[in-house]
Steps between C-alpha positions, in 0.01 A plus 500: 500500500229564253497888636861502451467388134232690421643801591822433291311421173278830607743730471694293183185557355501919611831580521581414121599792211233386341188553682159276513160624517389539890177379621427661873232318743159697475232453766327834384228306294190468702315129520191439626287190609165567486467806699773465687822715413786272563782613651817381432370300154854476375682339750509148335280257714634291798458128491753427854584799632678600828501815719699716690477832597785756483501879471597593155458811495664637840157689547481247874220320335528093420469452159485171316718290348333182301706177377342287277676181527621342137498172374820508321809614606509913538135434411389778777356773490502829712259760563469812706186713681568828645259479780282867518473461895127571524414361801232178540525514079700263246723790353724381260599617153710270231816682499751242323822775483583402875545139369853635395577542834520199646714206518467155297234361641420128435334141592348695855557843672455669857509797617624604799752807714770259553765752593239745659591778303165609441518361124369218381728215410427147257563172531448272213601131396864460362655185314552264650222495724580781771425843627626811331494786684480883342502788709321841412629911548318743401604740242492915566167500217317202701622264279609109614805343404645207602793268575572159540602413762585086478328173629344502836698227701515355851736364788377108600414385807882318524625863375565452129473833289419576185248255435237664259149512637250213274213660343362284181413727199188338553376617827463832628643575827405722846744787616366665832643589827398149631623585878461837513831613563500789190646324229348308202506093513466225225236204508555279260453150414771199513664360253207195509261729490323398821602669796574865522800669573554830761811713415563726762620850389827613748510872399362582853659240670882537383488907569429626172135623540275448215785619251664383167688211707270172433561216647302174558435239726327159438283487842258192429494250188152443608336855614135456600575108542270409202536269153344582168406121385426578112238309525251668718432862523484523895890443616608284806517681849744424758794355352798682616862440330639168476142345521434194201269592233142396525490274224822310652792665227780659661482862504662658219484196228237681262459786355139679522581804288243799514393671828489864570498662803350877682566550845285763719389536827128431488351567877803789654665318715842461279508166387524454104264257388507420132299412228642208238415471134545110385602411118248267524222635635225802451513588885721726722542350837552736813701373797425676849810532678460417900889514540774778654663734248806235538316212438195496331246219485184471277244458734204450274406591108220554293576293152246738289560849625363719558193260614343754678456681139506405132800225513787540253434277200755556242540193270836437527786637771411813621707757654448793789592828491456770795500822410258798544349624190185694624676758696346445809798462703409070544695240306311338237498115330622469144464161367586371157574147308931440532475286155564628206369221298097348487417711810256774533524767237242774526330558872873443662546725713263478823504783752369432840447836694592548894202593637589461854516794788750377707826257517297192372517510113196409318527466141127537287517406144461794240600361150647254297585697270752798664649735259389254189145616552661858379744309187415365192560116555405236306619237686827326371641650191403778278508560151384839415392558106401853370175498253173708439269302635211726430595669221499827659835573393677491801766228604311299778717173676403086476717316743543127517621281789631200616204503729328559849577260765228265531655176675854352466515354206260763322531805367172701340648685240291789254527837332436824731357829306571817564371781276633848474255734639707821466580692196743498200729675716484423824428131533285339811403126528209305654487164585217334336553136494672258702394210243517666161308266268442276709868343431481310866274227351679517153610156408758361280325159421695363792484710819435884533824717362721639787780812451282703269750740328298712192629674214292750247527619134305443197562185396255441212532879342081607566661811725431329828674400754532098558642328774750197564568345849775275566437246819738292717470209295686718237226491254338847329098563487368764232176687537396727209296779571182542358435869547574708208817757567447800754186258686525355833691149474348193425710161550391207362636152523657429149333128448791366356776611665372610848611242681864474343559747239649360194620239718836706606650368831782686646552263796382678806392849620454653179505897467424690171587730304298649186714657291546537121899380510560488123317841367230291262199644683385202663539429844783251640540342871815475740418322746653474859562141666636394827852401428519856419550550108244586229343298194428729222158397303519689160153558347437304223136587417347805319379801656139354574580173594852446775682178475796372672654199442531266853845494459700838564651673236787582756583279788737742630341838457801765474730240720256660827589299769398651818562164772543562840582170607551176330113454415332830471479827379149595428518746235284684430502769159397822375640694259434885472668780332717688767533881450237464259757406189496294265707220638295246715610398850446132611473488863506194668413430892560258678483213833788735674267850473706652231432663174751462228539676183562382140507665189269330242654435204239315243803365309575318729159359605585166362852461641757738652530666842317826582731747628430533889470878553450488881535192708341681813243758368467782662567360835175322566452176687184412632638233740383189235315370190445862328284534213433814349270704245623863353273770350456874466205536736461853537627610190793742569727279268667320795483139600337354777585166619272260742724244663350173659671252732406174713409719753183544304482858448608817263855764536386744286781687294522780303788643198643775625654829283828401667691301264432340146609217297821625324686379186866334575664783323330808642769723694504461888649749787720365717417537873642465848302592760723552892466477806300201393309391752446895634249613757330613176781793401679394200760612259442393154763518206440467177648418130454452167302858466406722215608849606193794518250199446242510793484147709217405695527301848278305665513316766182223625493319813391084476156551448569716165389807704692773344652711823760731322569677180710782331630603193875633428681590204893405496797663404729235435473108401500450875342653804467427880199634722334424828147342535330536853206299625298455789518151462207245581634194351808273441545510158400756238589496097637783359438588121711723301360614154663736178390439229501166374808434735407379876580263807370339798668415833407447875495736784524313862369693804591396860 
């Protein structure tokens, strides 16, 4: 649902007269750590991802497709790896414009041929608590697309229809020919959660082949006869349906929510033994199947697998994933934390390698730390700040977070550095410092701050740059720097006000802003809070000496209210001035992973409502809890934006030439763009024209890369032409400029 919405307010926000500035994902900056080049820095962290591999590209490759689960509803996120094929090698490049491509995606997904086409199709979770099945075709340019295709459902065993297939948004189930007989079946667990389920796929059997007729079967409500207790990792053999629980209950009468599932056949001889990931416990549990491909029966199981290597310790619920991702022809082990909450945040992702050199797979542990080890990731959360750290004059990046997993009730939160080591021009970052400051150990008096989230400016006018932190308790923490303006900085702990400055408490998870609101030269602070509006602090000191009164000057900053559900909204500000004018832009993120956009209007900083500009800027939504820092980093006059989420890492975005902010009463063409969707040949017509005035089009795909331009000069008011493109995407936005008149609108490729 969230992909539905998001894609209506994306192209309100784009497909207005009056055009917003466009920010377009970058991943052209280079980051290093240490001496190692990282590659794919801007991809945004993982903190519970999933995998499943898919060719993107049509090139006959498997490529990668990555869901990081949210904690809030439409809280995922999706990312895509076009896999370079070189063989024995992890070959993957970041390559998030095939994202657009797929279908909703959300809770859990697999991957899988269902219809045998040759493409790869999606299953995902679907309210309330089923299957939803989307099949794939592949386009003439390569290209996916996809349909839906409805709930998968099955025929009882006393022949009722219809009945939707039981998968808990919770769990994550199997799909895999389970009998062999060429089509894909579903293992999933029960309605109690103890005893798993076999749903028998009758493509085969009813005459249709493996073709776009699906139709299910349940076959066993207890498949493998075995029972997940809850309350000890290594399940109960033996128990085949109809048997009494082992602690006495009836089967059925409680609910032990959380278990995932992978099914694979370990030793050749096709039986699918699986491998179980418990809410409640660190382990994954591997059943060896000693049944018939009709009736299978766990025959044995290893409760910390792989024993005979480094066992899977994940601290809470981990999941399986079987996919190759060496190119070596041999199916490899993903495995990741299913919780999205006070799980493991940084090494997440553990790959286990086949190494084996015949049917019986052996899995060797490589790292905890697959595809992160190439990200920035702080952990959970990230909240990016631009500054000159060392007064070399270029923009260089402190980011806060929530913190690093350390048990579950912990968090180890602190400031990362990374300094620009490129030039004026062409920016380059290094990461220096995991623990900037030391700001693990820093104490507020009570226990050591968590969800670090800094701001910069000169607060106490001696030409240096200061810095204020806001923390989870909602309180802010200055520290003056001591260097004189142009030196490396210097942070200091401001004795009196460290701990709390000026005693101003905002409630909880407070984000700031430094910005001089009211034009009197001295520095003033909106500050973000959790139910997702802003307190304004207006600076009531001199230009040497800051001071805020505790209580805001504005409880209701602009009437910014940016709640995503009845409790939260986690804004988070910083104001900038878009197309470089003289009009500054609030922009506001928030819990949901949006960005919106509010004209700041200081005479109204005391009461009044902002007007919101853009409720869904540019289009960007990092999945959840986005905070963001803007600055002109390699000094062509354009903006560059560095996005954080809970994810723990960086989107990286950058202003593009392609539209501006305009004034309400500039002129605008009228457009109409048709056959719309086209298999990229268009006919565009369009109004509102000055005769013999040249007009520019333009016309960028979803990244912001521009892929088409021209200029023409009209004859009339209005004019109709075609456009041609060898498309590559879904959706592209097309700019028309003359003169101070122009328009945006959407072109849709199939």
């Amino acid at each position: 649902m969230k992909f539905i919405i998001s894609l209506f307010l994306l192209l309100a926000a784009y497909y207005t007269t009056n055009a917003q500035n466009f920010f377009a994902q970058d991943n052209t900056i280079p980051v290093s750590n240490g001496t190692k080049q990282l590659k794919y820095p801007w991809a945004g962290g993982l903190n519970n991802p999933q995998f499943a591999a898919a060719d993107l590209d049509g090139d006959g490759t498997d490529d990668l497709v990555v869901l990081n689960r949210g904690a809030i509803a439409g809280g995922q996120y999706v990312l895509t790896f076009i896999n370079g094929g070189t063989p024995n090698q992890v070959d993957y490049t970041y390559a998030p414009e095939y994202t657009f491509n797929l279908p909703p995606l959300e809770h859990w997904m697999l991957s899988n041929d269902f219809n045998c086409d040759g493409v790869p199709d999606f299953i995902t979770s679907a309210a309330p608590a089923v299957m939803m099945l989307y099949t794939g075709t592949r386009l003439p340019n390569g290209r996916l697309q996809y349909a839906q295709q409805g709930f998968l459902n099955y025929t009882t065993q006393t022949g009722t229809t219809g009945t939707n297939i039981f998968v808990s948004p919770v769990d994550i189930p199997a799909m895999i020919d389970v009998n062999d007989d060429g089509d894909v079946d579903v293992l999933t667990f029960d309605f109690s959660g103890f005893k798993l389920e076999y749903y028998e796929n009758l493509s085969v059997e009813t005459g249709n082949g493996c073709g776009d007729t699906i139709g299910f079967e349940i076959r066993s409500y207890c498949w493998d006869e075995f029972e997940e207790t809850g309350i000890t990792k290594a399940v109960n053999l033996f128990l085949p349906c109809g048997a009494p629980k082992t602690d006495g209950e009836v089967e059925g009468s409680a609910r032990h929510a959380g278990s995932s599932v992978m099914a694979f056949d370990e030793n050749g001889d096709g039986l699918k033994e699986v491998l179980l990931g418990d809410i409640t416990f660190q382990n994954v549990v591997k059943l060896l199947n000693g049944g018939r491909l009709d009736s299978a029966v766990a025959i044995a199981q290893d409760s910390v697998f792989p024993s005979y290597n480094r066992s899977i310790d994940l601290p809470v619920f981990p999941a399986c994933f079987y996919t190759d991702v060496n190119n070596d022809g041999k199916e490899d082990l993903l495995v990741a934390p299913n919780t999205p909450n006070r799980g493991l945040n940084h090494n997440c992702a553990w790959w286990y390698k086949d190494t084996s050199s015949n049917a019986n797979v052996v899995f060797e542990f490589q790292t905890d730390s697959f595809m992160t080890n190439d990200m920035l990731d702080f952990g959970e959360g990230a909240y990016p700040a631009f500054a000159d750290i060392n007064g070399d004059g270029l923009m260089d990046m402190v980011v806060g977070n929530s913190g690093y997993y350390e048990n579950t009730t912990s968090f180890i939160s602190g400031l990362a550095l990374l300094i620009n080591v490129g030039t004026a021009s062409a920016p380059a970052y290094k990461l220096i410092d995991t623990d900037y400051m030391g700001f693990s150990n820093f104490t507020t008096g009570v226990q050591k701050i968590r969800s670090i989230v800094p701001a910069f400016g000169d607060m106490n006018g001696d030409g240096a740059i200061d810095m204020i932190v806001g923390d989870q308790l909602g309180s802010l923490h200055y520290f003056p720097n001591q260097a004189a303006a142009g030196d490396s900085m210097e942070l200091v702990i401001e004795p009196t006000g460290g701990y709390q400055y000026k005693d101003i408490d905002v409630g909880n998870f407070a984000k700031p802003e430094i910005f001089d609101v009211n034009g009197d030269n001295l520095p003033d602070l909106i500050v973000g809070r959790a139910p997702g509006s802003l307190y304004y602090y207006e600076n009531i000191g001199t230009t040497t000496n800051p001071n805020f009164n505790s209580i805001p000057s504005n409880y209701a900053f602009g009437e910014v209210l940016v709640k995503v559900n009845s409790l939260d909204g986690l804004s988070a500000p910083r104001v900038v001035y878009l197309a470089h004018n003289t009009q500054p832009y609030l922009m506001v993120s928030n819990l949901a992973g949006y960005i919106e956009l509010y004209e700041l209007n200081a005479s109204q900083r005391y009461s009044g409502r902002f007007k919101r500009v853009n409720g869904f800027f540019s289009g960007i939504d990092i999945g959840e809890s986005a905070s963001l820092a803007v600055a002109d980093i390699d000094n062509d006059g354009k903006w560059e934006m560095a996005v954080g989420s809970k994810r723990g890492g960086i989107n990286f975005y950058q202003e593009t030439d392609y539209v501006g902010i305009n004034d309400a009463a500039v002129p605008v063409i009228s457009a109409r763009a048709y056959p719309n969707p086209s298999d990229g040949n268009w006919q565009i017509a369009l109004g509102e024209l000055t005769p013999n005035a040249p007009m520019v089009i333009s016309i960028v795909d979803v990244l912001g890369k521009e892929v088409y331009t021209s200029t023409h000069t009209p004859v009339d008011t209005k004019t109709s032409f075609p456009i041609q493109l060898q498309v590559g995407s879904s959706i592209y936005f097309c700019r028309v400029q003359q003169g101070a008149s122009s328009t945006v609108f959407r072109l849709l490729a199939h």
